[in-house]
C-alpha positions as CSV (number, residue, x, y, z in Angstrom):
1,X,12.3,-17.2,0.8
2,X,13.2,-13.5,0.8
3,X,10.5,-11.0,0.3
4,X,11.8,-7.3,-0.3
5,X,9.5,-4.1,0.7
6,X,10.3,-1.1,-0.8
7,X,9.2,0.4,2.6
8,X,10.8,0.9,6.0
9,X,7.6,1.3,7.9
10,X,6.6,-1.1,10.0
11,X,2.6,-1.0,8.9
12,X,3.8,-2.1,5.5
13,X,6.1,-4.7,6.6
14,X,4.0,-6.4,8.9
15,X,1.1,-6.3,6.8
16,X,3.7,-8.7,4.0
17,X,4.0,-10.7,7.1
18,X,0.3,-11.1,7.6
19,X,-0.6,-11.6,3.8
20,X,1.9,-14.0,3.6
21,X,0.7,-16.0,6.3
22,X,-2.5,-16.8,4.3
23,X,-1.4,-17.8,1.1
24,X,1.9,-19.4,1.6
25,X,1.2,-22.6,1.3
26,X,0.6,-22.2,-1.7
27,X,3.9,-20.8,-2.6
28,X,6.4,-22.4,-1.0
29,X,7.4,-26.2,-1.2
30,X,8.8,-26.4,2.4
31,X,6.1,-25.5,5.0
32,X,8.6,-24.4,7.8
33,X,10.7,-22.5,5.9
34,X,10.8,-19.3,7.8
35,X,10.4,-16.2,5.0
36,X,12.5,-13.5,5.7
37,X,11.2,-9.7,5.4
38,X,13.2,-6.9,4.6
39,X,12.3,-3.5,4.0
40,X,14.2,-0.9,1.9
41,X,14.0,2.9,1.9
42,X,13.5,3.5,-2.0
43,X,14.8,6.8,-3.3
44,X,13.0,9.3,-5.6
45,X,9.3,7.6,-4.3
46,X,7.2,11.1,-3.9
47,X,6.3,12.3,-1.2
48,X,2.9,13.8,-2.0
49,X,-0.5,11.9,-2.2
50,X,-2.0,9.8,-5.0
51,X,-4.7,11.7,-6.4
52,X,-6.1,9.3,-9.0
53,X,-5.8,5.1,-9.2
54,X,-2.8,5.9,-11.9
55,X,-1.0,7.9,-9.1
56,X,-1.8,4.8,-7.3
57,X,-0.7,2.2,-9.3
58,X,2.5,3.9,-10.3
59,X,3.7,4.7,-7.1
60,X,3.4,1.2,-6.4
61,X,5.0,-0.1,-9.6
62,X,7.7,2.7,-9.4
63,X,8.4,1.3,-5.8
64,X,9.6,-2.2,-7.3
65,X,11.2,-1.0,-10.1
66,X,13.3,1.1,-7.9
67,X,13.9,-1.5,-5.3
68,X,15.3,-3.9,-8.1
69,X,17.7,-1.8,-9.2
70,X,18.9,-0.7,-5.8
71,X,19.2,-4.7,-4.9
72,X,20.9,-5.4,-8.6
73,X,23.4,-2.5,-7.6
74,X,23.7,-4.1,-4.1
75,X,24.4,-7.5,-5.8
76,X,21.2,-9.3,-4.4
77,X,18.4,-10.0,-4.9
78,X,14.3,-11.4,-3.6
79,X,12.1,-13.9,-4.4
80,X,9.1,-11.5,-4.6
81,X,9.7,-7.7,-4.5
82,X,6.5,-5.7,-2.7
83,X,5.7,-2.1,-3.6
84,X,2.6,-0.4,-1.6
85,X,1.0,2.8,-1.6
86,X,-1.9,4.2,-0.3
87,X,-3.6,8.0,-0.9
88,X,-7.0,9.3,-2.8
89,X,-8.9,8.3,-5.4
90,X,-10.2,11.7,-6.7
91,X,-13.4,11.5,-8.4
92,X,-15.4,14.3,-10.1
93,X,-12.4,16.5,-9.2
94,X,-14.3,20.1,-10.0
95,X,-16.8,21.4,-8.5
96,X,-19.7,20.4,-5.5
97,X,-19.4,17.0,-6.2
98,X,-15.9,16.4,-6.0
99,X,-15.2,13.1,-4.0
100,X,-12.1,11.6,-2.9
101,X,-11.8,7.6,-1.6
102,X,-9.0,6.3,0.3
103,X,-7.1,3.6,-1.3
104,X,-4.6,1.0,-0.5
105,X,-2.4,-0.3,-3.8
106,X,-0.3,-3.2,-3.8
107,X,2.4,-4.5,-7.0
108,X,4.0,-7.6,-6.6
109,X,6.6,-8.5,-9.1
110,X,9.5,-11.9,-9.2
111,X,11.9,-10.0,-11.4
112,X,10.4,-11.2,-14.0
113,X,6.5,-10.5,-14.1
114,X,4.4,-8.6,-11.8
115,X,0.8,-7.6,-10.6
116,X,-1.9,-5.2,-8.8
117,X,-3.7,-5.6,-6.0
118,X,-6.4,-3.5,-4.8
119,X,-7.4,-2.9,-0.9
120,X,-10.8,-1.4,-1.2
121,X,-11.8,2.4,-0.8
122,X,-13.7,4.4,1.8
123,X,-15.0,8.1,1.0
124,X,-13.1,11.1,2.7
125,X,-14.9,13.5,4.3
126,X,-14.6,16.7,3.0
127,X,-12.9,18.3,6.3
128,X,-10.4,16.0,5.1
129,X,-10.2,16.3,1.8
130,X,-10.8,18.9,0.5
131,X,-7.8,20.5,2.2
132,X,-5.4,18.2,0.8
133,X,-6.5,17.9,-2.7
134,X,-7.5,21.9,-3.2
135,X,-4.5,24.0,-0.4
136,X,-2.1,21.2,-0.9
137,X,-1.7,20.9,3.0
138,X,-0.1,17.6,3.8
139,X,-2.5,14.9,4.8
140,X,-0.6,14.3,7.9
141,X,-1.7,18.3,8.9
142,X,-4.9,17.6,8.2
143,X,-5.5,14.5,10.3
144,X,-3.8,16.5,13.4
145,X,-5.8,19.2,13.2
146,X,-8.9,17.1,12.6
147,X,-8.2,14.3,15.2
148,X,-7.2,17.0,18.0
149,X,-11.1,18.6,16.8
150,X,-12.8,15.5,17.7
151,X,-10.8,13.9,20.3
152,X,-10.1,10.7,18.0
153,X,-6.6,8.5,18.0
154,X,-4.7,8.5,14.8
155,X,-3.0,5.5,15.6
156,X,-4.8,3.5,12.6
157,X,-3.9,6.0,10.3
158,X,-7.1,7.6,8.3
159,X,-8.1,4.0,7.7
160,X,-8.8,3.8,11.8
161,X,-10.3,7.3,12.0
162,X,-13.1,6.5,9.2
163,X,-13.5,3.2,10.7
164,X,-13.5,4.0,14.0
165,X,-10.2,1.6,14.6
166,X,-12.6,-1.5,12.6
167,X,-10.0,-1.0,9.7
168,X,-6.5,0.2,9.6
169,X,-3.7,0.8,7.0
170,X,-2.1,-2.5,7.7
171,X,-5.8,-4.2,7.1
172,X,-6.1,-2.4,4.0
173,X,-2.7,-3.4,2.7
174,X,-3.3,-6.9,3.8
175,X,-6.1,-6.9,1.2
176,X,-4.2,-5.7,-1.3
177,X,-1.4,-7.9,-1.0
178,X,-3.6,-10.9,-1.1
179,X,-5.4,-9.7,-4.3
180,X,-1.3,-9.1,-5.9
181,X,-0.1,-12.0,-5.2
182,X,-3.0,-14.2,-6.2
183,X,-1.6,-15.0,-9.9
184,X,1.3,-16.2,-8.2
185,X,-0.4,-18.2,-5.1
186,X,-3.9,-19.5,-7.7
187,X,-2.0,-20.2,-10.8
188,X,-5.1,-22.3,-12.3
189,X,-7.2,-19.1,-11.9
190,X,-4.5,-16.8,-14.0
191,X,-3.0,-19.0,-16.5
C-alpha cells in the first residue's frame, strides 16, 4: 500500500501514519503489509493562509490534484493520495465582531474519487488574528512575536499554544484524516 502526501513536513506525514493506524484494517486485506509513506513537495500550493472553509478545502483538493499529476508525469502512482491544510476560518470578517477559528482540512482521493475531512476548530485570539487577517503579516510573525510575549513554546504549532500543548497540528490532522478517509474505511455508512 503506498500512500502519497502532498507534503514534505513531517507533522503531516506522521499524522497519515497515525490515522492510518486506526482504520487500516479496514482497508487492507493483508494485516502485516507494511504501508509505505511518501511525501511530495507540490508546486504552485500558496503560501498564504486560508481565510474561509473554501480556502480550506481547496487548498486541500488543489494539493491532490497537483500531486497526481506530478506522480502521472513521474510514471507512478498511490493507492490513496492525501492533501492537508490547515489556516482560519474567518467569520463575520468586518467589523468588532470579526472571529477567526483555526482549522485543520483533510482530502483524500484513489485517482478516481475523493473526500473531506474536517479536524475541528478553535477560536483565535485576536493578538493573533487580527494581525494576520487585517496587516497581512505572516502567521509565523505573529506566533514569534506573541510566543516570545508570553514565554510559551511553539513547538505544537498554534494548535499547542491555544491548547496549552493538549492539542497539536498533528492531532488536528489526525482528525481530519480519519473523518476523509471514512467512505473508504465504513463503506456500509457511505454507499
Amino acid at each position: 500500500m503506498r500512500i502519497a502526501i502532498g507534503s514534505s513536513s513531517t507533522t503531516e506525514i506522521a499524522a497519515a501514519r497515525e490515522a492510518w493506524k486506526i482504520f487500516s484494517a479496514s482497508l487492507t486485506q493483508d494485516p502485516h503489509e507494511e504501508p509505505e509513506f511518501i511525501g511530495y513537495t507540490v508546486s504552485g500550493t500558496s503560501a498564504q493562509i486560508a481565510m474561509s472553509v473554501r480556502d480550506l478545502m481547496s487548498a486541500s483538493l488543489d494539493r491532490v490534484e497537483t500531486l497526481i499529476l506530478q506522480l502521472k508525469r513521474e510514471r507512478t502512482e498511490a493507492d490513496f493520495y492525501v492533501g492537508l491544510e490547515s489556516g482560519f476560518n474567518v467569520v463575520d470578517s468586518q467589523g468588532p465582531r470579526q472571529m477567526a477559528f483555526l482549522e485543520s482540512w483533510a482530502y483524500i482521493s484513489d485517482g478516481h474519487r475523493g473526500h473531506f475531512g474536517h479536524g475541528g476548530g478553535i477560536v483565535v485570539p485576536h493578538g493573533i488574528a487580527d494581525p494576520v487577517i487585517d496587516r497581512g503579516i505572516s502567521l509565523s510573525i505573529v506566533l514569534d512575536r506573541f510566543s516570545s510575549e508570553r514565554e510559551i513554546s511553539t513547538e505544537n504549532g498554534l494548535w499547542g499554544i491555544l491548547t496549552k500543548d493538549i492539542l497539536s497540528a498533528q492531532h488536528a490532522f489526525v482528525i481530519a484524516l480519519i473523518a476523509a478517509f471514512a467512505p473508504f474505511y465504513n463503506l456500509r455508512a457511505f454507499s
